[in-house]
N, C-alpha and C positions, 0 to 999 in steps of 0.2 A: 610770333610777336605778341606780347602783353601793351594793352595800353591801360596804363594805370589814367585813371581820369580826373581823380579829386586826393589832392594831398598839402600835408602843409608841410614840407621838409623844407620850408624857409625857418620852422619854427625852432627857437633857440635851444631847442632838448637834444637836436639834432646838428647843434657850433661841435661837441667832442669831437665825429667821428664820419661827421654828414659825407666825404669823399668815400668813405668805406661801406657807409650805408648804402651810398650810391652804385658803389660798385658791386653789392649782394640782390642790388635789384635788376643788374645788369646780367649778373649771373644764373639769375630767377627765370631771364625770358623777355624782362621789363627792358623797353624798347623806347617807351614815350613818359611822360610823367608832367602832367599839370598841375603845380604846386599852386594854389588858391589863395587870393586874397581876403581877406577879411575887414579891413577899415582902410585908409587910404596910407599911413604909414606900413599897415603889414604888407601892402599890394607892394609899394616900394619896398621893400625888403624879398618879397617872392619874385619880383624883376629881378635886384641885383642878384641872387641867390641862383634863378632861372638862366642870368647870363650868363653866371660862373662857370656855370656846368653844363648847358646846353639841354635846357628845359622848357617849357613850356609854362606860362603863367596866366594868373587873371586877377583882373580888377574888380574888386566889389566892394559893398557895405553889410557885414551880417546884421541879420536883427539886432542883435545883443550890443550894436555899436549903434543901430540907429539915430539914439538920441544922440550925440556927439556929430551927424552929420554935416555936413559944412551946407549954407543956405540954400547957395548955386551948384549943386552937386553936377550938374552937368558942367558949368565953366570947371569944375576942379577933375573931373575924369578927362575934360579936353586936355588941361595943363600935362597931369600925368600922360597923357597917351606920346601929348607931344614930346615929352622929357624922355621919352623912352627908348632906347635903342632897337627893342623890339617890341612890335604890338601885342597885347592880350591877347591873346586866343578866345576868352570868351570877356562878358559880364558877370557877374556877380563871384562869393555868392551871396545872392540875399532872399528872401524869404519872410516870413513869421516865424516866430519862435515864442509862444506862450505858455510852456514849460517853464523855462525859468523868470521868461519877464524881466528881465533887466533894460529892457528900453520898453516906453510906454506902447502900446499898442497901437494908437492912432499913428506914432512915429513910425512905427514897424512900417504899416498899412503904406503911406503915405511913401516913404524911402524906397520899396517895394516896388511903388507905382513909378517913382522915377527914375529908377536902375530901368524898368522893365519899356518904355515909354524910350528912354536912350537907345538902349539895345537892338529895340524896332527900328528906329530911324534911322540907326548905323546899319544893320543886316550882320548883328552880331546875337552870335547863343546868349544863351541865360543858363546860370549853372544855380540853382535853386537848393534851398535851405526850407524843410517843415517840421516845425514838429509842435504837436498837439495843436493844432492852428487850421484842422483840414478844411470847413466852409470856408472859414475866414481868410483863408488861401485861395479857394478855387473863385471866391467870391471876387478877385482883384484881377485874375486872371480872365474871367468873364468879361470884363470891363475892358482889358485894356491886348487881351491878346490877340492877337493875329493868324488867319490860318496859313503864311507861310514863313512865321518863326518859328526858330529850333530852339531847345533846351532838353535842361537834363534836372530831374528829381533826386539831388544825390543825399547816400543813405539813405535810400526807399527802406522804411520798414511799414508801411501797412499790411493793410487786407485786401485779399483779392478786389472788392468794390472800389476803393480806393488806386487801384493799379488801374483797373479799366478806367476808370476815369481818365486819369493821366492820360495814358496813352490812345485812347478811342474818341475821348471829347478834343484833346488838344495836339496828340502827337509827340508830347514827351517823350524822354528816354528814363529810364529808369537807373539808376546807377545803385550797385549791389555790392557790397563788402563784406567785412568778417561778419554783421549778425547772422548772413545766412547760416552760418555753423554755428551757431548757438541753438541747444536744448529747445529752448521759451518760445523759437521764432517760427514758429508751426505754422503762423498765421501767414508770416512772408514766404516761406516754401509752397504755400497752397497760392498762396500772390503769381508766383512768380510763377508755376506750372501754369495759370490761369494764363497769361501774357502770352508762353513762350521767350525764345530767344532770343526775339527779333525787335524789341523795342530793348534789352540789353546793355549797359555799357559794364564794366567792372571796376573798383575804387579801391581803396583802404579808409583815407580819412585821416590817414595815420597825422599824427600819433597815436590816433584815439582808435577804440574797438581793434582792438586787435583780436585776428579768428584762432578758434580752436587750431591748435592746441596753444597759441602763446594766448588767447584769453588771462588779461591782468598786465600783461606785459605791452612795453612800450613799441605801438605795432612801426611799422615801414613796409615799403614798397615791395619790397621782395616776399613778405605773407600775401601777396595777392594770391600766389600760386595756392595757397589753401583754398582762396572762395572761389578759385577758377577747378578746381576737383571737385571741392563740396558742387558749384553748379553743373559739372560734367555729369556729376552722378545722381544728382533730383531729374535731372533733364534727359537722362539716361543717352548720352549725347559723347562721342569722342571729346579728349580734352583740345585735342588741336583744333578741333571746328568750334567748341568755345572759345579760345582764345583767336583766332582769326576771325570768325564772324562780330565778336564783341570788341576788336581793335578795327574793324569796316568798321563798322556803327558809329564809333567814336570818331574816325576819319570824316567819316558823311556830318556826324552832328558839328564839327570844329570843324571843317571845310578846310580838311590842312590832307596832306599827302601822304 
């Protein structure tokens, strides 16, 4: 069993042919699939999307939507939760994101604090969003986390320092996709030996980062089985104990079966 753990195949690139897609991830190995929200219309679209098909979803607000957040973010993820036939599986994702900066920072920070502040009170994960934001990340998390919430760092691409963190300060999970197969990602191979297996989950992201060999191309759920080889053989590890031990981990972080 593959659990694919962060995707958006609610997203509209994937209206052609999204049952066939589905079905090549099916053929892959892929078992489970949490298609992710991003603002509070895309969350409703990754429900209706997740019930069609027998998926799994989440509600969040990425950084990049930050500004656009509704006041009462907590009354408006009540409303959705309530509206829903089935529950989230996680929170978010949300995060920092100071790469491209399209929502102001303080909004980030601030939206951030109350996804992550929700999340606690319910005894629900957090599926988290970083990039180029690392203090300014861990900074919010110092503040307001807890030591017995779960989450998951998806698309880890740092550096070894940065993984321990993660996982040794807070207990993170690490979610790992196509960069592992990328040439440039030296830095996250030496990361990721540094961890081990065992804080692990496996993702695509897809559409986005698709791994060697479709690098450029429009990834999906079924390329997982590339970063689940690429990790079999950094980790010098059978692929089945990768893919069973990192679809555990995902069971234990989602508290789902």
């Amino acid at each position: 069993m593959i659990f694919e753990t962060h995707a958006h195949v609610h997203d509209p690139v994937f209206d052609g042919d999204r049952a066939s897609m589905l079905q090549r991830a099916r053929d892959a190995g892929v078992e489970r699939i949490v298609t992710v929200g991003c603002d509070l219309a895309d969350s409703a679209r990754a429900l209706a999307v997740a019930s069609e098909h027998g998926l799994d979803w989440s509600l969040g607000i990425h950084p990049h939507e930050a500004k656009d957040a509704p006041a009462d973010l907590g009354a408006a993820f009540d409303a959705a939760i309530a509206r829903a036939a089935r529950p989230p599986l996680a929170i978010g994702e949300t995060g920092l994101d100071f790469f491209y900066g399209h929502s102001p920072r303080e909004a980030q920070r601030e939206v951030m604090r109350v996804q992550v502040r929700y999340a606690r009170d319910r005894a629900m994960p957090l599926i988290f969003h970083q990039r180029d934001a690392f203090d300014e990340f861990v900074a919010v998390l110092r503040e307001e986390w807890r030591p017995e919430m779960r989450g998951v760092v998806h698309c880890f691409t740092g550096d070894t320092a940065q993984a321990r963190c993660f996982v040794d300060e807070f207990g993170l999970r690490l979610g790992i996709g196509g960069v592992l197969t990328f040439k440039t990602a030296e830095a996250l191979r030496q990361a990721v030996l540094a961890v081990g297996l065992a804080p692990i989950v496996l993702e695509t992201d897809c559409p986005y980062l698709a791994p060697a060999p479709y690098r450029g191309k429009r990834n999906e759920p079924a390329f997982i089985a590339q970063t689940a080889e690429a990790l079999a053989q950094l980790l010098e590890t059978p692929h089945d104990t990768i893919t069973t031990t990192t679809a555990a981990t995902a069971r234990a972080l989602f508290r789902t079966s």
